[in-house]
Every structure is written in structure tokens, then in C-alpha cells.
mmCIF file as Biopython writes it, N, C-alpha, C and O atoms, coordinates in Angstrom:
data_model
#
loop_
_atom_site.group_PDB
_atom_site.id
_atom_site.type_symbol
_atom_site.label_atom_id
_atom_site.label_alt_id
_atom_site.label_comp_id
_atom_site.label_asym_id
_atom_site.label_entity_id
_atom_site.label_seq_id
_atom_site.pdbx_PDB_ins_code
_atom_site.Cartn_x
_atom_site.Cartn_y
_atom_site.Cartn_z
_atom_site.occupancy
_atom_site.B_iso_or_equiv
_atom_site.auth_seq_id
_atom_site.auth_asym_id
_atom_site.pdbx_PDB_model_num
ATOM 1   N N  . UNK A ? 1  ? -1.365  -15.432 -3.963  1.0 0.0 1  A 1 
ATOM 2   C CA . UNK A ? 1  ? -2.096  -14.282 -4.469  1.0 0.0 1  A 1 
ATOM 3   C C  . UNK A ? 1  ? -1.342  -13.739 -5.691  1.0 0.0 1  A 1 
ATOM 4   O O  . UNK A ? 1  ? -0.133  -13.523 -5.620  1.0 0.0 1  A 1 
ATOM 5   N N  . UNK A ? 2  ? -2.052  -13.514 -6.823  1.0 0.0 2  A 1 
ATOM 6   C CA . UNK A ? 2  ? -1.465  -12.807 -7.958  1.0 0.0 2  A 1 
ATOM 7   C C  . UNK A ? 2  ? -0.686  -11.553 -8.037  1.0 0.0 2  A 1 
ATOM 8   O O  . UNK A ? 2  ? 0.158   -11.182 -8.852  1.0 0.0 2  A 1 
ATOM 9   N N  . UNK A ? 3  ? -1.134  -11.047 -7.084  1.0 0.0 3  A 1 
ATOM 10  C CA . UNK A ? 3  ? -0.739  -9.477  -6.701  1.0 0.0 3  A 1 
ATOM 11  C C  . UNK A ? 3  ? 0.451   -9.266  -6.057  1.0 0.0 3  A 1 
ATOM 12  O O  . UNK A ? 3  ? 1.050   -8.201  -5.906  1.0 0.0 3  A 1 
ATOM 13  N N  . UNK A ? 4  ? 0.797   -10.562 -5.626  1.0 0.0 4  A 1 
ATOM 14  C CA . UNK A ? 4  ? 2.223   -10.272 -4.621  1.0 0.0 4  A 1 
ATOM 15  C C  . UNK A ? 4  ? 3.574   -10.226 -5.342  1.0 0.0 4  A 1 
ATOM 16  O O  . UNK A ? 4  ? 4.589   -9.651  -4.948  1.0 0.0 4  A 1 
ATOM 17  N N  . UNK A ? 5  ? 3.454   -10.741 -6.164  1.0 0.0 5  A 1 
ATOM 18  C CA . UNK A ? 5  ? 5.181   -10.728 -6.936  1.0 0.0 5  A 1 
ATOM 19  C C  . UNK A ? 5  ? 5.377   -9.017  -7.674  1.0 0.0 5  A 1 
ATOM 20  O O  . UNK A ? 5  ? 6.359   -8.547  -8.249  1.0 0.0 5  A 1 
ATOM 21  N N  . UNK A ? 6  ? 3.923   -8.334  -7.352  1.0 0.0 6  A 1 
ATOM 22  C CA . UNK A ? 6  ? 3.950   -6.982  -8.341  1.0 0.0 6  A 1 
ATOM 23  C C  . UNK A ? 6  ? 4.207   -6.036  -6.588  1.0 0.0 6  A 1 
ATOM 24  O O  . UNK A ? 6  ? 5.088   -5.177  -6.589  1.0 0.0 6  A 1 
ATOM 25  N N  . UNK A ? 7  ? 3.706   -6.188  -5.736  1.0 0.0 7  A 1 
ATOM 26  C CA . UNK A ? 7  ? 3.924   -5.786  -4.452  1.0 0.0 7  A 1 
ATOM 27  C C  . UNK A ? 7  ? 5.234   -5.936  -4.025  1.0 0.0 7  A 1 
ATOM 28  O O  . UNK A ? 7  ? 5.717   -5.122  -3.238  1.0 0.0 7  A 1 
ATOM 29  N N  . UNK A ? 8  ? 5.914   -6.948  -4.478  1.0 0.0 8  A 1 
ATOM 30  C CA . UNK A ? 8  ? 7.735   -7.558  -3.707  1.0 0.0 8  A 1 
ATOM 31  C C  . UNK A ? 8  ? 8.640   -6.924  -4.990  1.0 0.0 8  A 1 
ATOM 32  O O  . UNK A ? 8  ? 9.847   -7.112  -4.839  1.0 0.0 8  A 1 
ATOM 33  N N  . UNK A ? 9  ? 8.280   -6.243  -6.162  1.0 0.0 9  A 1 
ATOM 34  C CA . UNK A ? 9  ? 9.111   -5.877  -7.116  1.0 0.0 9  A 1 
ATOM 35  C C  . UNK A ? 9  ? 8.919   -4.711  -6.681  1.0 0.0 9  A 1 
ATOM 36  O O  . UNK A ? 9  ? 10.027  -4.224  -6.455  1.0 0.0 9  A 1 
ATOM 37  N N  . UNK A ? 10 ? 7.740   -3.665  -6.327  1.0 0.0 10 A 1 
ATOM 38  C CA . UNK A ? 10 ? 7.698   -2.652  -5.901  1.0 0.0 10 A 1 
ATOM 39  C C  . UNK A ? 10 ? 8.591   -2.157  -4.752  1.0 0.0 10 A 1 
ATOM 40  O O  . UNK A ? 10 ? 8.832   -0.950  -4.769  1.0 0.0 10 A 1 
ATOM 41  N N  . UNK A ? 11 ? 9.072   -2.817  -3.852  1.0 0.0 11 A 1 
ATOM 42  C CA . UNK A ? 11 ? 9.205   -2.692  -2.531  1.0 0.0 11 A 1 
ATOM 43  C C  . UNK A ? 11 ? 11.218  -3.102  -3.303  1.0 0.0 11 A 1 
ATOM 44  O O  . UNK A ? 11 ? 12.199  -2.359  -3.272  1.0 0.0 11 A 1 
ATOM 45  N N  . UNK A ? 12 ? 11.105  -4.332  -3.801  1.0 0.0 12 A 1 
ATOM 46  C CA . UNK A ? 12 ? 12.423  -4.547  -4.451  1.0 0.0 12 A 1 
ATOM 47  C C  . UNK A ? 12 ? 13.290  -3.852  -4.804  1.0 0.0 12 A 1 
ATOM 48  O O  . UNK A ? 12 ? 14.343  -3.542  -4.246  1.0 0.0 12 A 1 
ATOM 49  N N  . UNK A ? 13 ? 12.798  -3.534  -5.921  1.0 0.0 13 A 1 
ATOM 50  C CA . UNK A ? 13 ? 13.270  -2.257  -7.254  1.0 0.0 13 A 1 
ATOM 51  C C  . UNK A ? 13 ? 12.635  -0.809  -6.647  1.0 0.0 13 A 1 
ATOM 52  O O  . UNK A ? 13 ? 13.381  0.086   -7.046  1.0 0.0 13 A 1 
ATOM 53  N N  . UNK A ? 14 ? 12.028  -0.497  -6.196  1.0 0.0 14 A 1 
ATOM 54  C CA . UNK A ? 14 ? 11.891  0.808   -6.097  1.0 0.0 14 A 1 
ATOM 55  C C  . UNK A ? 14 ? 12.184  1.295   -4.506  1.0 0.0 14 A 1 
ATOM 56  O O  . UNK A ? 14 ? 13.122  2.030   -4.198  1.0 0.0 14 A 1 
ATOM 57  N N  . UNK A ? 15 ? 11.408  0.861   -3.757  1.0 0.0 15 A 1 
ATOM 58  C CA . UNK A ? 15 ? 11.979  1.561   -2.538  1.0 0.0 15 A 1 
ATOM 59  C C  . UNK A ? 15 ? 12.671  1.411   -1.649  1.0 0.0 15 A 1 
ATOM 60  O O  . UNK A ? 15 ? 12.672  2.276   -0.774  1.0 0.0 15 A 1 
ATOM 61  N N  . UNK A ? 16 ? 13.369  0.468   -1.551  1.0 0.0 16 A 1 
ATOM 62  C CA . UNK A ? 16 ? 14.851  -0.172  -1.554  1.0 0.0 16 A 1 
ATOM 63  C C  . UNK A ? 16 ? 16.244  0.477   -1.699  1.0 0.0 16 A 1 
ATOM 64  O O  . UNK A ? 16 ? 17.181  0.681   -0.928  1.0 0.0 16 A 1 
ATOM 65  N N  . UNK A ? 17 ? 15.938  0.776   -3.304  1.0 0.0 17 A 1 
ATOM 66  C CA . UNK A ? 17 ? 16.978  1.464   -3.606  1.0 0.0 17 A 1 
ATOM 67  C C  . UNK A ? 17 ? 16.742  3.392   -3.002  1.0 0.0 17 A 1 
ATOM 68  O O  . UNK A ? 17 ? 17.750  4.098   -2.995  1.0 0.0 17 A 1 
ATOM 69  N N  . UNK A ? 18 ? 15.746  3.835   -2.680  1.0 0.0 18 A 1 
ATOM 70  C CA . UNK A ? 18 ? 15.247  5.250   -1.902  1.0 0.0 18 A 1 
ATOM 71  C C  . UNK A ? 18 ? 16.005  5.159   -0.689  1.0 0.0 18 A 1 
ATOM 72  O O  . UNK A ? 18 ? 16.043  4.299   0.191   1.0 0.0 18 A 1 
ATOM 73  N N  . UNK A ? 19 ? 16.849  6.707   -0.919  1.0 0.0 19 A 1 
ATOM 74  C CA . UNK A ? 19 ? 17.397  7.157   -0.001  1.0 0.0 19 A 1 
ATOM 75  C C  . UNK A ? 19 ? 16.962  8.118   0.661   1.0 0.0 19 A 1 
ATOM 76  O O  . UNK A ? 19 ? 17.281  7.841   1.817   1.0 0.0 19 A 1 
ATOM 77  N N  . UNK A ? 20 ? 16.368  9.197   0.664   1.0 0.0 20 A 1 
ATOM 78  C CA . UNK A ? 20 ? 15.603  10.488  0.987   1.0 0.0 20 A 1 
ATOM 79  C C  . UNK A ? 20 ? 13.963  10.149  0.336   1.0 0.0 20 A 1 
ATOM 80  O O  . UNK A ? 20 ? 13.371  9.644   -0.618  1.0 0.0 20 A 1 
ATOM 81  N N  . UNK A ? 21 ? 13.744  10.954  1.842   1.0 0.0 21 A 1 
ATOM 82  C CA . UNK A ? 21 ? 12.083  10.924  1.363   1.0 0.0 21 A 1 
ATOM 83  C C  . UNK A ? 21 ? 11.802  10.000  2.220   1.0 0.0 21 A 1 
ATOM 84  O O  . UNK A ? 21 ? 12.472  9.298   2.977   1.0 0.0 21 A 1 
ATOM 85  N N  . UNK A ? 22 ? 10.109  10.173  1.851   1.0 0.0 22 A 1 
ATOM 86  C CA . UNK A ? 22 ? 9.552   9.330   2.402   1.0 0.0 22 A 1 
ATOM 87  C C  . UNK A ? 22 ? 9.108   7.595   1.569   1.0 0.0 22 A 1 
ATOM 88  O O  . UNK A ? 22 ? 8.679   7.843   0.442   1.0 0.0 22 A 1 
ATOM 89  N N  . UNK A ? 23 ? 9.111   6.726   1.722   1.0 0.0 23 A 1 
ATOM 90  C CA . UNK A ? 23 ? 9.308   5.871   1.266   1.0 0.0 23 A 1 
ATOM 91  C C  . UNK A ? 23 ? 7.406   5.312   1.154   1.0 0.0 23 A 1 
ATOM 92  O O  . UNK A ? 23 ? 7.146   5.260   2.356   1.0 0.0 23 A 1 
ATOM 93  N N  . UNK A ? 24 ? 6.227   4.953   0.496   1.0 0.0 24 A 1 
ATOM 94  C CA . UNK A ? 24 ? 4.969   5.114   0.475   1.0 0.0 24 A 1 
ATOM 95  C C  . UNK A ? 24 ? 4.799   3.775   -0.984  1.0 0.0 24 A 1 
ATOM 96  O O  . UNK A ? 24 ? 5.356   3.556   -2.059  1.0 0.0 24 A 1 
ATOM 97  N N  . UNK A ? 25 ? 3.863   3.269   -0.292  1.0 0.0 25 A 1 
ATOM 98  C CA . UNK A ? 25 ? 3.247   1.791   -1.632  1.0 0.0 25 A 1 
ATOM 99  C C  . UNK A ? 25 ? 1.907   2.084   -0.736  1.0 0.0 25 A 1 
ATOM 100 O O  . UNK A ? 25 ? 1.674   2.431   0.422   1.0 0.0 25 A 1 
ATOM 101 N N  . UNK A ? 26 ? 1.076   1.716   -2.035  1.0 0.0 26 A 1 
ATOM 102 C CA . UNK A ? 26 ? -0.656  1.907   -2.319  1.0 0.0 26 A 1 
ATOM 103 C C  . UNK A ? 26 ? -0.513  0.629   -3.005  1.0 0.0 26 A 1 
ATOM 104 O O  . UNK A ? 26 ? 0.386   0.211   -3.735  1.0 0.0 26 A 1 
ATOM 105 N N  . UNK A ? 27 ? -1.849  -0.015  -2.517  1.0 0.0 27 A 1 
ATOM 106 C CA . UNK A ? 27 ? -2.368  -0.714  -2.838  1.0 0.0 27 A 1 
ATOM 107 C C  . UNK A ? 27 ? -4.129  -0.920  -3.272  1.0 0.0 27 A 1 
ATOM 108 O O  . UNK A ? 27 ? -4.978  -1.222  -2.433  1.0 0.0 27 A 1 
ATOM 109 N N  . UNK A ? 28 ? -4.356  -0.740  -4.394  1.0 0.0 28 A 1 
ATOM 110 C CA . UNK A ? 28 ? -5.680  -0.194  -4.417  1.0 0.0 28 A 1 
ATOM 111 C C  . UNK A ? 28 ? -6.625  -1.089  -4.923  1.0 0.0 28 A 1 
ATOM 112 O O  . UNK A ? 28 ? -6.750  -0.986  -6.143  1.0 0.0 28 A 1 
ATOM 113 N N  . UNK A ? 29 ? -7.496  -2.128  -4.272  1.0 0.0 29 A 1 
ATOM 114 C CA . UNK A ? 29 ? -8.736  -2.771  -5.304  1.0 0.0 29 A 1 
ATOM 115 C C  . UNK A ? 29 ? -9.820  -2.730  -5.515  1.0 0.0 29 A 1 
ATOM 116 O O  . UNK A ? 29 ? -10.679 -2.451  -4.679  1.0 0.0 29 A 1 
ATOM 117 N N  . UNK A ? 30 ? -10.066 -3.074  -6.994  1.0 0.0 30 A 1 
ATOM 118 C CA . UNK A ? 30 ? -11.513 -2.030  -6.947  1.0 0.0 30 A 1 
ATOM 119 C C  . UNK A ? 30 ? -12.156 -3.427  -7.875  1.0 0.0 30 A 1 
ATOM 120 O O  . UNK A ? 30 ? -11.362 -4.296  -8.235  1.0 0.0 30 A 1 
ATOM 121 N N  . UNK A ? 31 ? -13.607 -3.540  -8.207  1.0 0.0 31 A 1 
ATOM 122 C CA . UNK A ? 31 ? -14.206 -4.454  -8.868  1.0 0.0 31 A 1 
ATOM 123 C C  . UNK A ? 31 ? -14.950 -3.484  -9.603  1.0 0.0 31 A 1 
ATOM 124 O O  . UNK A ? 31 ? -15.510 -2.419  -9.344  1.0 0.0 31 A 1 
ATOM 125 N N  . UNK A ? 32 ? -14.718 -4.426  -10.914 1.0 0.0 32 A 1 
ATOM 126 C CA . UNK A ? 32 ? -15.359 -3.404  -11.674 1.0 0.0 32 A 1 
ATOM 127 C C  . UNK A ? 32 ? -16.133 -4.651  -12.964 1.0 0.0 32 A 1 
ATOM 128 O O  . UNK A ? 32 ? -15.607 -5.497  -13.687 1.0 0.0 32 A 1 
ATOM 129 N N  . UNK A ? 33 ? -17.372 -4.283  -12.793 1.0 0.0 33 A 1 
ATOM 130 C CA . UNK A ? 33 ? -17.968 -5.224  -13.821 1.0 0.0 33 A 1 
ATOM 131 C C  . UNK A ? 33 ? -17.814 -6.855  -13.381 1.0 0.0 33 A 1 
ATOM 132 O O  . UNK A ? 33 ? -18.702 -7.299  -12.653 1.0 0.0 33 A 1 
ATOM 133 N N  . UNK A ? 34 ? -16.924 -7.590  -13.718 1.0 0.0 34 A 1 
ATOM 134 C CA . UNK A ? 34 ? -16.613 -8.990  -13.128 1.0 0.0 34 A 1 
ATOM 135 C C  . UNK A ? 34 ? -15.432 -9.320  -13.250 1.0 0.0 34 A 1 
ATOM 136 O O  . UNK A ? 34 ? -15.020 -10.478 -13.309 1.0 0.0 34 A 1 
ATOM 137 N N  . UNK A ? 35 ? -14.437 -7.784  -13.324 1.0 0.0 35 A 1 
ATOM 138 C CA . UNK A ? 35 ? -13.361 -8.097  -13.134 1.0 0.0 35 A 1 
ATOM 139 C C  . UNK A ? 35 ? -12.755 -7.502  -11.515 1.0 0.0 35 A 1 
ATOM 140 O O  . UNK A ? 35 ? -13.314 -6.507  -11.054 1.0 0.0 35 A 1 
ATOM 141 N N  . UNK A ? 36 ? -11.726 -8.096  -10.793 1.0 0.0 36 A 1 
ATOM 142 C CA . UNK A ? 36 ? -11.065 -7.532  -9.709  1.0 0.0 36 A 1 
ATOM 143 C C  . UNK A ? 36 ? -9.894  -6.343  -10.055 1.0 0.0 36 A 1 
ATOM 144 O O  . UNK A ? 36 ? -8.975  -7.056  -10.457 1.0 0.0 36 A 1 
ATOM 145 N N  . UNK A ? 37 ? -9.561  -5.401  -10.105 1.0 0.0 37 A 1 
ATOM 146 C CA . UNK A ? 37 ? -8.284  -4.451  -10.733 1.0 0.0 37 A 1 
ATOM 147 C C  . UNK A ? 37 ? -7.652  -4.144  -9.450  1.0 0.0 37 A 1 
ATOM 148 O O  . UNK A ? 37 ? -8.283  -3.954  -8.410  1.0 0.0 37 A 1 
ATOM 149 N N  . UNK A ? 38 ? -6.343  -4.103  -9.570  1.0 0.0 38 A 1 
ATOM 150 C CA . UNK A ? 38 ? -5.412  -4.181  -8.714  1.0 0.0 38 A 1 
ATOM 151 C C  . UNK A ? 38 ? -4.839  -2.971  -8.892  1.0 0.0 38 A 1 
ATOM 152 O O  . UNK A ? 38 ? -4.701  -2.922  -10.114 1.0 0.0 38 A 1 
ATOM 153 N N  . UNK A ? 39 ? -4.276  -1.621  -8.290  1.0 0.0 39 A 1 
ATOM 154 C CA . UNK A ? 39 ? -3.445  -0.778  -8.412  1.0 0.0 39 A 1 
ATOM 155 C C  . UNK A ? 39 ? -2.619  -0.763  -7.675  1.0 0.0 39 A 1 
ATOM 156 O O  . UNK A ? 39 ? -2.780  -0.723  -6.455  1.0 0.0 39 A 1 
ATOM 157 N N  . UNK A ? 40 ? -1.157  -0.802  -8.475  1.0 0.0 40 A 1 
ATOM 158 C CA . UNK A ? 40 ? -0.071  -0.680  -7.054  1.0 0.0 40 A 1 
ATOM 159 C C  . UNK A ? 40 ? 0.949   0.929   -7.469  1.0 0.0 40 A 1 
ATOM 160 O O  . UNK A ? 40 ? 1.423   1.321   -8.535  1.0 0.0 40 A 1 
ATOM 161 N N  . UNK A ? 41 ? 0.959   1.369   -6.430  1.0 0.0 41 A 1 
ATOM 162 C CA . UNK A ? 41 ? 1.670   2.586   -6.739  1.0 0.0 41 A 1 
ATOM 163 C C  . UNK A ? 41 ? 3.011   2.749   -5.903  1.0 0.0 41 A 1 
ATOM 164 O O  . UNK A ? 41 ? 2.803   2.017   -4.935  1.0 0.0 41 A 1 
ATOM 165 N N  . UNK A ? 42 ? 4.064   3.212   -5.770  1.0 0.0 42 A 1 
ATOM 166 C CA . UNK A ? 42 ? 5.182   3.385   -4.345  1.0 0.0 42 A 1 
ATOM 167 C C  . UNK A ? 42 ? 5.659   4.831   -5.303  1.0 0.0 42 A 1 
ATOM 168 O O  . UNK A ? 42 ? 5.457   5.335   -6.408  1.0 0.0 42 A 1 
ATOM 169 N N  . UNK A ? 43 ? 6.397   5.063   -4.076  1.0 0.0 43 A 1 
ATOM 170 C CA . UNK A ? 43 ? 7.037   6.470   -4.002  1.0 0.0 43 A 1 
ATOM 171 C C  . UNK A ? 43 ? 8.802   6.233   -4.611  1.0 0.0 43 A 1 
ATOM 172 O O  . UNK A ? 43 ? 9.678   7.074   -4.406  1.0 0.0 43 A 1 
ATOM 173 N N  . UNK A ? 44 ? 9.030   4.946   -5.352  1.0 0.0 44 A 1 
ATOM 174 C CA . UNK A ? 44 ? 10.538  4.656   -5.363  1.0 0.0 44 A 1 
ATOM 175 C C  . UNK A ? 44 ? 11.249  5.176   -6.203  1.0 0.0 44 A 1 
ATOM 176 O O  . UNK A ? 44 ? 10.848  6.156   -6.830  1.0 0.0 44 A 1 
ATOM 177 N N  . UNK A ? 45 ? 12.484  4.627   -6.408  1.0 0.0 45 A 1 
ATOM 178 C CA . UNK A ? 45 ? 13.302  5.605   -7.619  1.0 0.0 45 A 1 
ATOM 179 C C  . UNK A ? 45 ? 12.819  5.832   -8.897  1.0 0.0 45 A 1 
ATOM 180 O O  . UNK A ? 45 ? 13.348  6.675   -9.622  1.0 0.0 45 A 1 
ATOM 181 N N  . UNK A ? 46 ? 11.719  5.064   -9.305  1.0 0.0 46 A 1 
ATOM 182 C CA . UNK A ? 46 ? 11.442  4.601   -10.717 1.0 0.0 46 A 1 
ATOM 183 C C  . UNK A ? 46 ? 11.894  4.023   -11.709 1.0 0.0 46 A 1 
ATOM 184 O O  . UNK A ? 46 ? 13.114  4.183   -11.688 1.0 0.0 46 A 1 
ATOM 185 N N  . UNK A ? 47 ? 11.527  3.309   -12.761 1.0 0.0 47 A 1 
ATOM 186 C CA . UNK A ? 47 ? 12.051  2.172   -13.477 1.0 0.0 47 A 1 
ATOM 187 C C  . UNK A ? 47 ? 13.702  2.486   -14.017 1.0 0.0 47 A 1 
ATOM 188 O O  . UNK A ? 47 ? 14.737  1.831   -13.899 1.0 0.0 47 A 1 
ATOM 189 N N  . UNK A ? 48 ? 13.373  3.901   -14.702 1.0 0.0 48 A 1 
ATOM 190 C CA . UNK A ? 48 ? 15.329  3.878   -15.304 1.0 0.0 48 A 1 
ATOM 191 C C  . UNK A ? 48 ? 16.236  3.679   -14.619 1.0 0.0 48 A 1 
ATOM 192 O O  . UNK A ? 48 ? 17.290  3.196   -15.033 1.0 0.0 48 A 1 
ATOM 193 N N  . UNK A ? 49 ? 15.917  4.153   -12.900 1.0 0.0 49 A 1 
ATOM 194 C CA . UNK A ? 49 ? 16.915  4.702   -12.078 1.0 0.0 49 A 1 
ATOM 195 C C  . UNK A ? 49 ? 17.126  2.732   -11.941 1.0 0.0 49 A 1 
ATOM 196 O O  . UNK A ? 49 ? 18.091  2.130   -12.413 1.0 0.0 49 A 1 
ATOM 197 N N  . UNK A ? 50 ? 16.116  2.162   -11.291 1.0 0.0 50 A 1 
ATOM 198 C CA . UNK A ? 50 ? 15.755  0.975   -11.532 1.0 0.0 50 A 1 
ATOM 199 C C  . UNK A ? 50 ? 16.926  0.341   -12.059 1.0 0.0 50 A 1 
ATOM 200 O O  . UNK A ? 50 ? 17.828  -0.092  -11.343 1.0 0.0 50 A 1 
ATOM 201 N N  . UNK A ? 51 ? 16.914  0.289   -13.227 1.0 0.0 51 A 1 
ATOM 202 C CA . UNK A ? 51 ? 17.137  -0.278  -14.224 1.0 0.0 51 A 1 
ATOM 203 C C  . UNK A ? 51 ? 19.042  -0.287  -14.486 1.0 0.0 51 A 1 
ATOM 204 O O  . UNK A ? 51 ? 19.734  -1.234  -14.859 1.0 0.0 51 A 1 
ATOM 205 N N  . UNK A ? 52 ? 19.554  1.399   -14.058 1.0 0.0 52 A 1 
ATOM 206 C CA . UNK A ? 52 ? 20.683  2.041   -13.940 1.0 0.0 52 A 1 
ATOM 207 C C  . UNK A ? 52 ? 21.154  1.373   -12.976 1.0 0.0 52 A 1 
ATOM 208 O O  . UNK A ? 52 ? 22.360  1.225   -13.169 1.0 0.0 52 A 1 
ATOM 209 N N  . UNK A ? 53 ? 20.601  0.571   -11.406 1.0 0.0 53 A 1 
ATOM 210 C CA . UNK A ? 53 ? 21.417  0.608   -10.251 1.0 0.0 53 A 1 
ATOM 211 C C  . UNK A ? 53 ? 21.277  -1.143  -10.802 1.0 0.0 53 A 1 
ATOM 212 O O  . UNK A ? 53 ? 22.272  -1.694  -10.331 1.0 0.0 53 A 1 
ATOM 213 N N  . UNK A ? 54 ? 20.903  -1.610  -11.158 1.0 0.0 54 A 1 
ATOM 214 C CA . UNK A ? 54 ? 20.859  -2.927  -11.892 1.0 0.0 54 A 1 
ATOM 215 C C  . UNK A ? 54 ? 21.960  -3.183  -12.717 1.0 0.0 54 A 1 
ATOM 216 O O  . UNK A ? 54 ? 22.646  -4.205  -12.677 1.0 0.0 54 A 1 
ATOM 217 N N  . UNK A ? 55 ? 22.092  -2.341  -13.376 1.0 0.0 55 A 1 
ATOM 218 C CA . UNK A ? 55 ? 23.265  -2.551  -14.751 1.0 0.0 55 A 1 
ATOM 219 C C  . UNK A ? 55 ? 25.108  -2.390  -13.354 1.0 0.0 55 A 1 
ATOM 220 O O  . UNK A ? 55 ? 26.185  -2.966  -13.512 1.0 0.0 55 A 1 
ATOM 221 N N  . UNK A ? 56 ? 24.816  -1.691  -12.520 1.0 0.0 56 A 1 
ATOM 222 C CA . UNK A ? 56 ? 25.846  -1.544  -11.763 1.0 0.0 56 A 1 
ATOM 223 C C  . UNK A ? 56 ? 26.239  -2.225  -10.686 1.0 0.0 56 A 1 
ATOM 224 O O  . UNK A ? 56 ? 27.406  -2.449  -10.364 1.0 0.0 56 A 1 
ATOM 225 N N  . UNK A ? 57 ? 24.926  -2.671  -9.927  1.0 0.0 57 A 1 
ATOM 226 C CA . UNK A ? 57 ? 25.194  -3.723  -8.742  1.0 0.0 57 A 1 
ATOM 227 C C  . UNK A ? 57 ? 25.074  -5.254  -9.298  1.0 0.0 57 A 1 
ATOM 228 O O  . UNK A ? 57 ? 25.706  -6.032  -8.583  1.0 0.0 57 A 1 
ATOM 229 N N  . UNK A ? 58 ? 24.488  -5.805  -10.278 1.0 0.0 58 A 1 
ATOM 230 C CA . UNK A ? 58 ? 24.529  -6.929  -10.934 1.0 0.0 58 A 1 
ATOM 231 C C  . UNK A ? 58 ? 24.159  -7.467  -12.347 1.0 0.0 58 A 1 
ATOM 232 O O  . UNK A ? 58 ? 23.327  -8.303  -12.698 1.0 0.0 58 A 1 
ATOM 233 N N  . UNK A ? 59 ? 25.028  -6.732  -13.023 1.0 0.0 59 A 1 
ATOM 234 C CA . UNK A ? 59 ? 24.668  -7.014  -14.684 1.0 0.0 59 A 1 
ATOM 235 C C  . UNK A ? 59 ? 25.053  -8.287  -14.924 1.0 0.0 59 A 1 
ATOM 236 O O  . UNK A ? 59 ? 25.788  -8.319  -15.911 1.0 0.0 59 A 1 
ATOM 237 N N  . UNK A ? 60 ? 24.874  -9.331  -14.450 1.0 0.0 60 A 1 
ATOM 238 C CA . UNK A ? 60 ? 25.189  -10.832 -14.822 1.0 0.0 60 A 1 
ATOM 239 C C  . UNK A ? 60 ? 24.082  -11.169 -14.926 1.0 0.0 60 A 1 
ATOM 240 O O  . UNK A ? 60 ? 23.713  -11.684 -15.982 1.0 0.0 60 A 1 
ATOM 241 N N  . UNK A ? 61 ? 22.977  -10.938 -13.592 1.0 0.0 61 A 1 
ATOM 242 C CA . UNK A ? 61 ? 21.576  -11.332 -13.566 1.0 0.0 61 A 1 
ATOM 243 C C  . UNK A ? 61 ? 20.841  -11.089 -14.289 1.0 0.0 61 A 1 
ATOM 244 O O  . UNK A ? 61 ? 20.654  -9.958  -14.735 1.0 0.0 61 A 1 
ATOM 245 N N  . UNK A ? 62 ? 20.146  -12.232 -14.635 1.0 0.0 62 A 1 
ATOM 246 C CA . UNK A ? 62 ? 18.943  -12.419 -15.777 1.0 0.0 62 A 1 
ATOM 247 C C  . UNK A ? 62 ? 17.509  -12.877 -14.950 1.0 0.0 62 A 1 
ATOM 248 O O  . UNK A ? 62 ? 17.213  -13.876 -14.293 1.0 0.0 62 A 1 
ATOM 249 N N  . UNK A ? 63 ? 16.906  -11.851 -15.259 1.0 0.0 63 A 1 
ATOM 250 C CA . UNK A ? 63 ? 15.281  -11.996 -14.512 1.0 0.0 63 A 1 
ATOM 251 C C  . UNK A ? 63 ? 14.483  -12.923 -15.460 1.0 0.0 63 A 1 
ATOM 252 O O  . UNK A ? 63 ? 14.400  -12.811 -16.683 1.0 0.0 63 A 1 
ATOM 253 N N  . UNK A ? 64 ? 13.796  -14.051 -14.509 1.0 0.0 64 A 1 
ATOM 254 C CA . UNK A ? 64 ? 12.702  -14.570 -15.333 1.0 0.0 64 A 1 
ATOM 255 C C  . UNK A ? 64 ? 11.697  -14.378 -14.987 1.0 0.0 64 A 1 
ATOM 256 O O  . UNK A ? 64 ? 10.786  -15.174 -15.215 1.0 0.0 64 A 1 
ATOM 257 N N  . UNK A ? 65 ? 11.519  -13.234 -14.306 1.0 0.0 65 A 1 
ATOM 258 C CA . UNK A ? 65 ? 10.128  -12.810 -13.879 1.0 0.0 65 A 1 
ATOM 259 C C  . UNK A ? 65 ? 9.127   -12.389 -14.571 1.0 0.0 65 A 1 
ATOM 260 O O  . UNK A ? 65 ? 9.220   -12.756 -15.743 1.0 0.0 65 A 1 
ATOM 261 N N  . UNK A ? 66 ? 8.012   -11.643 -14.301 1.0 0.0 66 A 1 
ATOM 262 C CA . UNK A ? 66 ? 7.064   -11.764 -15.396 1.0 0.0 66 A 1 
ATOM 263 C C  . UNK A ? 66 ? 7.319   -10.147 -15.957 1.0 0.0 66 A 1 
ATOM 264 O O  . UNK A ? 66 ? 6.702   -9.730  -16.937 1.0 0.0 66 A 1 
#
């Protein structure tokens, strides 16, 4: 499924690294015209924080993800 590597980065990178709170991913699909649209939402740290605990737990790693 196309949708899953955007579902396992969500869950990865964002609520993973969540310590407090409640921890929450949406998944939303809707058809629209003749296309399928996918919404994914979570409650996680968000991309900078993301991005910050990355540069500190493994700045060697190089993503070839999409």
C-alpha cells in the first residue's frame, strides 16, 4: 500500500519520540473526482523537534526515503 511508509514515518519520527500527552494518528480517505486522497495527521513532536533528536541520536544516517 502507498500509504504505509507515510503511516511508519509518522509513528517513527513523531510519536515515538512523545513523551507527555496523548499520543493520536488519523488516517483519513476520501475520493474525490478519480482521485483517492490520503490524510495522515499524529499528535507527535513535529518535524524540527524531528529533525533536532536526529542530528543527536544519529547524525551519520542518511535517509533514502521518499
Amino acid at each position: 500500500m502507498l500509504v504505509q511508509p507515510f503511516i511508519e514515518n509518522a509513528i517513527h519520527h513523531g510519536l515515538r519520540n512523545k513523551i507527555d500527552g496523548e499520543k493520536t494518528l488519523g488516517v483519513r480517505i476520501k475520493l474525490k473526482n478519480d482521485y483517492i486522497i490520503y490524510t495522515i495527521t499524529d499528535s507527535g513532536v513535529g518535524r524540527e523537534k524531528a529533525a533536532q533528536l536526529k542530528q543527536v541520536n544519529r547524525p551519520e544516517h542518511v535517509s533514502y526515503g521518499i
